[in-house]
Phi, psi and omega in degrees: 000130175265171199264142154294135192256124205252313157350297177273286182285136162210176184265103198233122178223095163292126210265147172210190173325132131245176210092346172237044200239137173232185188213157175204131183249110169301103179301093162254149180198125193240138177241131305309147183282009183214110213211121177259118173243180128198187240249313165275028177254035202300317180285358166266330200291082151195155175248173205203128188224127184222128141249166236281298199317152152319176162236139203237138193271157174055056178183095179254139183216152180204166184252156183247122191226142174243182203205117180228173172238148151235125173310084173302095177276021160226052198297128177128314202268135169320344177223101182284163141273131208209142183239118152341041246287306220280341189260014185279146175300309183219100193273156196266333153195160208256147161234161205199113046236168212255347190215133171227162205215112206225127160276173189293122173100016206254177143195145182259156133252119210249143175279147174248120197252102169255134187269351163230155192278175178205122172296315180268120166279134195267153189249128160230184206201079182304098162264149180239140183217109210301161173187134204250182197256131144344292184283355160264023211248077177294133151328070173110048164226205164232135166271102180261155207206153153250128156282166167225117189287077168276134212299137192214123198256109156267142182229119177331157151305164201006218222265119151320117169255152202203123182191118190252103166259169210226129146252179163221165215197133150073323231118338193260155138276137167259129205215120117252158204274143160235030163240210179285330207222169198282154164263117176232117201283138220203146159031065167244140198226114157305107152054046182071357192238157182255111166299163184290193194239134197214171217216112146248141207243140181309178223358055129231159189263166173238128173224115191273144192263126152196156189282268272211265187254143139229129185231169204197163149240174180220137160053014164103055179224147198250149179242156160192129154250150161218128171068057176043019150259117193293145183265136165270000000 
């Protein structure tokens, strides 16, 4: 079963009457929600916001979708932090068109434009988010919606390094990435007990509380450090 990600997904709700209340989900759907772009793929760099609904013959109807970009400056962490990208003097990257209008049965695309290269992989976040019209709004009723936070990976040019250092501290393990692109940490286990599973992405540090053992994979290759020595 998969889990719902509060990430990917959120809720747009226009308040109306209650006791008079109805719901309507525009069937939208974006592809893909985890989306690699980089600066020489220009003609790859787009995500497809499609709806879902039919098209009624003699009878046009559309969805209405809005669009921001955010920067994540902490990628990893359970309370993420988001920077504007659009409203930075000089932002790394731009998307276009920023507000769309898809008939039923339709699907747009929207472009990801990068204006600067990254030494690094950078984490941002497209949210698309359905928005109705004024006049399209009934009286006493509520517009419940879903939206989507898509996950958008700039990734340097050319070929991806993956290099995990491991210290201690405190109690803690300290995981950092020291190559271009995130480490993604698998089947991890603290003192024996099973940890979430976690991403660490270069200039951020991670840290696991465990005394004694951790052991973790990467790319299906198994770890096991004890008292912050690697094991063979």
């Amino acid at each position: 079963m998969s889990r719902f990600n509060f990430k990917q997904f959120f809720m747009v709700i226009g308040m109306g009457i209650v006791g008079m209340t109805s719901f309507t989900l525009p069937a939208i759907e974006v592809i893909p929600i985890i989306k690699q772009i980089k600066m020489d793929t220009p003609r790859d760099n787009y995500i497809t916001i499609k709806s879902s609904f039919p098209a009624s013959e003699g009878k046009e109807q559309y969805e209405f979708v809005s669009l921001d970009l955010f920067h994540v400056t902490n990628p990893g962490e359970a309370k993420e932090n988001f920077e504007k990208e659009l409203s930075k003097p000089s932002p790394t990257l731009l998307f276009s068109p920023t507000k769309v209008v898809i008939p039923y049965g339709a699907s747009k695309k929207i472009r990801i434009m990068a204006l600067k290269p990254v030494e690094k992989e950078q984490i941002y976040r497209l949210r698309v988010r359905p928005t109705y019209p004024e006049d399209a709004i009934d009286p006493g009723k509520v517009r419940f919606a879903i939206g989507y936070d898509v996950l958008v990976r700039y990734l340097p040019n050319g070929s991806l390094t993956q290099e995990l250092k491991v210290s201690c501290s405190g109690g803690n393990y300290q995981l950092e990435a020291m190559g271009n692109s995130r480490v993604e940490m698998r089947k991890v286990m603290a003192d024996g007990n099973k940890v979430e599973d976690t991403n660490v992405y270069p200039n951020q540090m991670r840290k696991i509380k465990a005394k004694r053992e951790l052991t973790f994979e990467v790319e299906n290759k198994p770890y096991r450090y004890v008292a912050c020595a690697l094991k063979e």
